[in-house]
FIVOMI-658608 format. One record per residue: x, y, z of N, C-alpha, C, O in turn. Coordinates in steps of 0.05 Angstrom, whole numbers, padded with zeros to 5 digits, always signed. Layout:
BEGIN
XYZXYZXYZXYZ...
This chain:
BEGIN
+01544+01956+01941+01564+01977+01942+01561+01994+01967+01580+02008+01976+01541+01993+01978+01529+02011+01999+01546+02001+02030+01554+02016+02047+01549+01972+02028+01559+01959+02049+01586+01960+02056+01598+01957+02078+01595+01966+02029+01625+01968+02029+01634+01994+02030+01657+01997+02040+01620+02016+02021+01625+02048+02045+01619+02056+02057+01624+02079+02063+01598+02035+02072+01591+02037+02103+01614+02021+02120+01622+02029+02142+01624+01999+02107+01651+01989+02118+01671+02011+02115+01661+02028+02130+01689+02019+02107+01696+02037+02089+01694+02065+02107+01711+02082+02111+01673+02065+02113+01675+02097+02132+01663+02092+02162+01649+02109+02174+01672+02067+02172+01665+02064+02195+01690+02075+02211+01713+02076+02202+01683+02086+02240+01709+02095+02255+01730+02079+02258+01753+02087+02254+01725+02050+02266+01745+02035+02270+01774+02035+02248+01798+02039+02253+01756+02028+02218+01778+02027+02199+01792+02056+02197+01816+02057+02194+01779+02076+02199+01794+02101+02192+01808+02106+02213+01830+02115+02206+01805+02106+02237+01824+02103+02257+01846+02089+02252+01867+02102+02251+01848+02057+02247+01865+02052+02243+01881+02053+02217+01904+02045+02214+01869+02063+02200+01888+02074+02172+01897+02105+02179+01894+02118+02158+01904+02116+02192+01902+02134+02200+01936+02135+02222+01956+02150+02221+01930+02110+02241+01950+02097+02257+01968+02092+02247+01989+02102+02254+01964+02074+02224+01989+02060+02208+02004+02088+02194+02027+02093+02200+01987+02110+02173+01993+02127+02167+02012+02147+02186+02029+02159+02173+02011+02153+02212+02020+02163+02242+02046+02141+02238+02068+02148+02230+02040+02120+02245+02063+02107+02252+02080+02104+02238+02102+02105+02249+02079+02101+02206+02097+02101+02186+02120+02126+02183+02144+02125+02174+02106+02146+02191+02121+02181+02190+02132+02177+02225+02152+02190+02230+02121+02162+02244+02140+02164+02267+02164+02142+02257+02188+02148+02261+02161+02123+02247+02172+02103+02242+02207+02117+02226+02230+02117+02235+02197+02126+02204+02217+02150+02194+02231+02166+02210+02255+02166+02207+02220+02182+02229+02232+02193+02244+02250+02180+02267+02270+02189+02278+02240+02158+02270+02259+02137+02291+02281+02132+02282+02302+02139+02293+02278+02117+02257+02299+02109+02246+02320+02133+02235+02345+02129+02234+02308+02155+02229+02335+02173+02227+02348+02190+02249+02367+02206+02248+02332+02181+02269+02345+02199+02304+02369+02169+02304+02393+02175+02303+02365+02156+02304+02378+02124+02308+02408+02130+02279+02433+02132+02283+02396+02131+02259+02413+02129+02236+02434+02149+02238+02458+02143+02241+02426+02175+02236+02436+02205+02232+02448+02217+02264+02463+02236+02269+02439+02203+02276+02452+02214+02308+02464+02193+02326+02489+02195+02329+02450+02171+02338+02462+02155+02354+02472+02134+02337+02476+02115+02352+02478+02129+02316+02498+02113+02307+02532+02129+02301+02554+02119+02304+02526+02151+02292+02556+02166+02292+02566+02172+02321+02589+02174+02329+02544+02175+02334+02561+02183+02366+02566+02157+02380+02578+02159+02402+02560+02134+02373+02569+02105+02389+02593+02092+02371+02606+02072+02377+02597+02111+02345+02625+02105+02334+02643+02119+02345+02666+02111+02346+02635+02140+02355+02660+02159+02372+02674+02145+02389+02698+02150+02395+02654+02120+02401+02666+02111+02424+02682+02084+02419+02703+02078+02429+02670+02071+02404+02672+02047+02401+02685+02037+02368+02689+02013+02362+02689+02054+02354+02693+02057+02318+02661+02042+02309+02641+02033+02320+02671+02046+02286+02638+02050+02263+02628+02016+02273+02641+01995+02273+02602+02022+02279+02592+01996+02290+02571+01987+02272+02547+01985+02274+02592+01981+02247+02573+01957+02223+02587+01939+02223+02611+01936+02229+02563+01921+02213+02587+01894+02223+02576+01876+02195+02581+01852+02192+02560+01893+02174+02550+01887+02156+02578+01852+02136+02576+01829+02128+02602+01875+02140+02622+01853+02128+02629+01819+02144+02642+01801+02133+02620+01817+02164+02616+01791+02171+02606+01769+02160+02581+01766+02159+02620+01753+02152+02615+01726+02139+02621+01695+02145+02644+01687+02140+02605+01679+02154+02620+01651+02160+02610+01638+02131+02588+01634+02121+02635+01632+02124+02643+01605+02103+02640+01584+02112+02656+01578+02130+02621+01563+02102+02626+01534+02103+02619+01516+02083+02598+01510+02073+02640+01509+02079+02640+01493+02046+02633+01516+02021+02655+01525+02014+02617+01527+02010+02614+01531+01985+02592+01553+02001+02593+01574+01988+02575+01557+02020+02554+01572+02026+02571+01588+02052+02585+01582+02071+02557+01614+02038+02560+01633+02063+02534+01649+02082+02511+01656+02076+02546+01650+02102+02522+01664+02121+02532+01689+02133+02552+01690+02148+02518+01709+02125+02515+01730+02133+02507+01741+02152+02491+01759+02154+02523+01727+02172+02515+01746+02200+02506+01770+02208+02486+01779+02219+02532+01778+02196+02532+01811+02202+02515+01826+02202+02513+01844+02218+02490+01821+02176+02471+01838+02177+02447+01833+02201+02433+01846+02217+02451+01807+02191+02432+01810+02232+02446+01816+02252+02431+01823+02270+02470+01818+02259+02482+01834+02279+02468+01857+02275+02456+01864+02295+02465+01873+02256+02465+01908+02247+02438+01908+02257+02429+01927+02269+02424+01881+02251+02385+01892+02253+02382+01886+02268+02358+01889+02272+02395+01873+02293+02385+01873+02327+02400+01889+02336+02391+01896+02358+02434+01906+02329+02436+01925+02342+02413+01952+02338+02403+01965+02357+02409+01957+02319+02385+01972+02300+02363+01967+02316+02348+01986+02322+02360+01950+02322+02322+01944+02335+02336+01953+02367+02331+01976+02371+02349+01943+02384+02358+01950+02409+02356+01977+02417+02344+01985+02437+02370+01991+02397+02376+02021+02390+02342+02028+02389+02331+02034+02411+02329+02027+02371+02297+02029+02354+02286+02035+02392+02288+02057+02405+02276+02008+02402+02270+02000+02419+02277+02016+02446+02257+02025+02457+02297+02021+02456+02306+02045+02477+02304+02057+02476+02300+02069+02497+02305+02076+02444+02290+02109+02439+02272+02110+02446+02264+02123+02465+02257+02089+02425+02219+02085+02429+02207+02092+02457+02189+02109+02462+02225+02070+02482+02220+02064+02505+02223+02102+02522+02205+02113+02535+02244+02110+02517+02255+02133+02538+02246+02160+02529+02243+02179+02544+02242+02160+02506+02237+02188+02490+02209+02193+02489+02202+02217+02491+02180+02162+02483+02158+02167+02474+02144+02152+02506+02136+02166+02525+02145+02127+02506+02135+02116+02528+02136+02123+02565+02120+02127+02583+02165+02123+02563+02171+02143+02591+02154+02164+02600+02142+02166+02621+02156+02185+02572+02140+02207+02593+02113+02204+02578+02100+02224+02585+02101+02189+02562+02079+02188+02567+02061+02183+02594+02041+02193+02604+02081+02157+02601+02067+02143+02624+02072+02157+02643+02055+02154+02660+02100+02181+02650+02085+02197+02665+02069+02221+02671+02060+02232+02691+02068+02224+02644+02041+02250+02636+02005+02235+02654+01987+02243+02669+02013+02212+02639+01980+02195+02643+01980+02196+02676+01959+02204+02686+02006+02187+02696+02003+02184+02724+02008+02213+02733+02008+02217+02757+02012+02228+02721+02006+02267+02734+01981+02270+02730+01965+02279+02747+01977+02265+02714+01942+02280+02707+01921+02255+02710+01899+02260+02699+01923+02235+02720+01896+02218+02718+01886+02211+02694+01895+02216+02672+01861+02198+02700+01844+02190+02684+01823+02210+02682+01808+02214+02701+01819+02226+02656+01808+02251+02649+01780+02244+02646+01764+02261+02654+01771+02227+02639+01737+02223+02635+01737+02198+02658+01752+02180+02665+01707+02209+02666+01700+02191+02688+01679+02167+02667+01670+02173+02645+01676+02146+02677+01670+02115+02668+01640+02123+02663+01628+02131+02682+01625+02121+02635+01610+02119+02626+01584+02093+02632+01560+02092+02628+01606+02074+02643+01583+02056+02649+01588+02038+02687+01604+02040+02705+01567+02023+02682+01570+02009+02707+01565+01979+02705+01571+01967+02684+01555+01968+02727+01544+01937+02724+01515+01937+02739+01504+01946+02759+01509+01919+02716+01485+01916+02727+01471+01896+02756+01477+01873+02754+01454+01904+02778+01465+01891+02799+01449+01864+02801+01451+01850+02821+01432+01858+02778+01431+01827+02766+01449+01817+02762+01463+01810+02781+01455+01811+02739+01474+01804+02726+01502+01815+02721+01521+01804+02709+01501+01832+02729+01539+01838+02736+01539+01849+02705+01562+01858+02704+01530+01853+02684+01542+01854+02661+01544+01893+02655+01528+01910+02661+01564+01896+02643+01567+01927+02633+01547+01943+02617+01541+01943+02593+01538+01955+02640+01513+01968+02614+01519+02007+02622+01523+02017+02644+01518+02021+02596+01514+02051+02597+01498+02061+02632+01480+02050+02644+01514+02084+02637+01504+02096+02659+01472+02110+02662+01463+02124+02680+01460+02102+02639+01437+02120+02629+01419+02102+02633+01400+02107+02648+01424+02079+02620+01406+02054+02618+01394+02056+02637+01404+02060+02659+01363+02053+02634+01336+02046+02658+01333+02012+02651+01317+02002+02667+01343+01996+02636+01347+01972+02638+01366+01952+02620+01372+01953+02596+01372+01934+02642+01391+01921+02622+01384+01911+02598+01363+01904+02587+01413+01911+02589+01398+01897+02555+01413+01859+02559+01417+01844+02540+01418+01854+02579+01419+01832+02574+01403+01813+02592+01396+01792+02580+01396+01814+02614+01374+01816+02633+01353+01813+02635+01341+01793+02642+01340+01848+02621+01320+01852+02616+01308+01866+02645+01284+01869+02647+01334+01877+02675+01313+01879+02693+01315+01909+02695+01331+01923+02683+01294+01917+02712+01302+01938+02707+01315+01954+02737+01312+01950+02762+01332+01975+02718+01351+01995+02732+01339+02014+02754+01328+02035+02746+01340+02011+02779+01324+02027+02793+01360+02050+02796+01383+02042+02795+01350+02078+02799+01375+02099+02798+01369+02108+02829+01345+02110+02833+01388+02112+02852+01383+02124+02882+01378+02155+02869+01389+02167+02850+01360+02162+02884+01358+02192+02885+01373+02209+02901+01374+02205+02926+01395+02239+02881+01419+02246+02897+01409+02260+02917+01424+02269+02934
């Protein structure tokens, strides 16, 4: 039992239960900026853009287009908010301000491999880290 709330309360999982929990409540919110706003104002222009009643008949079976019409206009819509409203100015928040923490590690000049900036020797190696004096 010990293993399983050490699994259980490791950062990774709670991070990402945490994410999904975040994304589910943005997810909501997308969908009703999309539902409640830009679907009545692209009827202004164009009349009510469901297309849910679309049907091709052939022989005895029908296919329901329409509703995948609605869920890739729906995702298009989803997708350009997502893109202009969250991603846009993130990415340019991140290129105004840089990269806020400086790189924790380096390479080691054996073996090239990533080791902590602290390290007096590699752990894969085994050589050791001589540091220049500043």
């Amino acid at each position: 039992m010990s293993g399983f709330k050490k699994f259980l309360l490791r950062g990774n999982v709670l991070e990402l239960a945490i994410a999904v929990v975040i994304g589910a409540a943005f997810t909501t919110i997308v969908n009703s900026f999309v539902k409640d706003l830009l679907t009545p104002l692209i009827s202004v222009f164009g009349g009510l853009p469901d297309f849910k009643h679309l049907v091709l008949t052939v022989g005895n079976a029908q296919f329901a287009y329409g509703s995948f019409v609605n869920a890739l206009v729906s995702f298009l819509i989803v997708a350009t908010v997502v893109y202009f409203f969250v991603l846009a100015p993130y990415q340019r928040l991140t290129d105004r301000f840089g990269k806020v923490e400086e790189s924790t590690k380096h390479n080691c000049p054996e073996c090239l491999s990533e080791i902590p900036k602290a390290a007096t020797r590699c752990a894969f190696c085994t050589s050791e880290i001589v540091r220049a004096t500043p």
